[in-house]
C-alpha positions as CSV (number, residue, x, y, z in Angstrom):
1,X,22.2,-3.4,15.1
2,X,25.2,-1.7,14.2
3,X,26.5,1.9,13.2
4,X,26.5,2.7,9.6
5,X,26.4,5.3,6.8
6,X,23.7,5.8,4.7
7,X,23.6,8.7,1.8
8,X,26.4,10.5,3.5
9,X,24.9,10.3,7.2
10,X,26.5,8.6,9.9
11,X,23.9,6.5,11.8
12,X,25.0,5.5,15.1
13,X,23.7,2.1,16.7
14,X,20.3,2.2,18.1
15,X,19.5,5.8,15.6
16,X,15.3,5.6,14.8
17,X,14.9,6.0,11.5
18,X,11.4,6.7,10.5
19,X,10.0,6.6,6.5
20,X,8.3,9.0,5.2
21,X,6.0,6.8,3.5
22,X,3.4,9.4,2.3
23,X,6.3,11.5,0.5
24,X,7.6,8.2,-1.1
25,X,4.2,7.3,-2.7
26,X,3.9,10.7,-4.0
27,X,7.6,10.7,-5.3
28,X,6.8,12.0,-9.2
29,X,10.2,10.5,-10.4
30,X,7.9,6.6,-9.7
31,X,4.7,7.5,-9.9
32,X,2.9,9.6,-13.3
33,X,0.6,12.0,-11.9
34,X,1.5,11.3,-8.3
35,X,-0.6,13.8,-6.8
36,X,-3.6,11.9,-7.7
37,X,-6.2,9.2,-6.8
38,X,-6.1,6.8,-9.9
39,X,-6.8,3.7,-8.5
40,X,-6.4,1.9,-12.2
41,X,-2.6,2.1,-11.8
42,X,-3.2,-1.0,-10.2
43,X,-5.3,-2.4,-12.6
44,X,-2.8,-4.9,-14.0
45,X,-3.0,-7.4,-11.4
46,X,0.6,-7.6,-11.3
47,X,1.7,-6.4,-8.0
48,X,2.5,-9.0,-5.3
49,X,1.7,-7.0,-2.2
50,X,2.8,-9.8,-0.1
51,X,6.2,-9.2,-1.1
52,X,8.6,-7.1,-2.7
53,X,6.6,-5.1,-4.6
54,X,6.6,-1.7,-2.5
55,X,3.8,0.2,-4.6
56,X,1.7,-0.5,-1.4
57,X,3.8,1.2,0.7
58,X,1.5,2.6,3.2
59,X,0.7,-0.7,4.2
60,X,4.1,-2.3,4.1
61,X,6.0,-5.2,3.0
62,X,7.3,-8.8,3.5
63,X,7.7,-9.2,7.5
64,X,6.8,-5.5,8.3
65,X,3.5,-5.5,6.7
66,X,0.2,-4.1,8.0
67,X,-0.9,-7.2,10.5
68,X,-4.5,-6.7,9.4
69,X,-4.4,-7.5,5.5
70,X,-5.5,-11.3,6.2
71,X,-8.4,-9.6,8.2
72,X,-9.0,-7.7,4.7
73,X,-8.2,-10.3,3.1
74,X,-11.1,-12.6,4.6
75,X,-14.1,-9.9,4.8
76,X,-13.7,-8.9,1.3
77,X,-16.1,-11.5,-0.1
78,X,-18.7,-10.9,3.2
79,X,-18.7,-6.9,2.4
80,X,-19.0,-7.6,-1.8
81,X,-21.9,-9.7,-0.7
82,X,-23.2,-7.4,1.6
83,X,-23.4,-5.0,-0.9
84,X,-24.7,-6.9,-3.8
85,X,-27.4,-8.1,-1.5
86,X,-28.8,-4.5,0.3
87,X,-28.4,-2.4,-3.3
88,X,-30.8,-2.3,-5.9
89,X,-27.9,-1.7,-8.5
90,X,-30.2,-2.2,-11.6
91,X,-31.5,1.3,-10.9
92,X,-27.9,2.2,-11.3
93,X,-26.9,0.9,-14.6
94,X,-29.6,2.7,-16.5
């Protein structure tokens, strides 16, 4: 829209700039253990991702978000029951 300066860097009008979302995710200074898969961190139930609560980054946020998490969004409940249905998860629990 304009020319700016950002961290020191002059950014003329009409610069791409492109995140490096898979560095920020694994940024240790955020994120305990960042190098791995511990999908309990999310656990709390806290996190808006509809908003402007970046720890889903990947998939973005407010108007730049991934286009296809009301698509998610709506076949969770089909592929939970999916699953439930086809499994025989009593063999499973023991």
């Amino acid at each position: 829209m304009k020319s700016c300066k950002i961290l020191g860097y002059n950014l003329p009008k009409g610069t791409m700039v492109l995140v490096n979302a898979w560095a920020i995710v694994r940024d240790p200074r955020y994120w305990e253990d960042s190098e791995e898969f511990k999908p309990e961190r999310f656990e709390s139930g806290t996190i808006n991702f509809r908003g402007t609560d970046f720890e889903y980054i990947p998939f973005g946020a407010e108007r730049r978000m991934w286009p296809g998490v009301a698509f998610a969004e709506s076949t969770m409940e089909i592929v939970l029951a999916a699953l439930l249905y086809h499994f025989d998860w009593s063999s499973l629990v023991g």
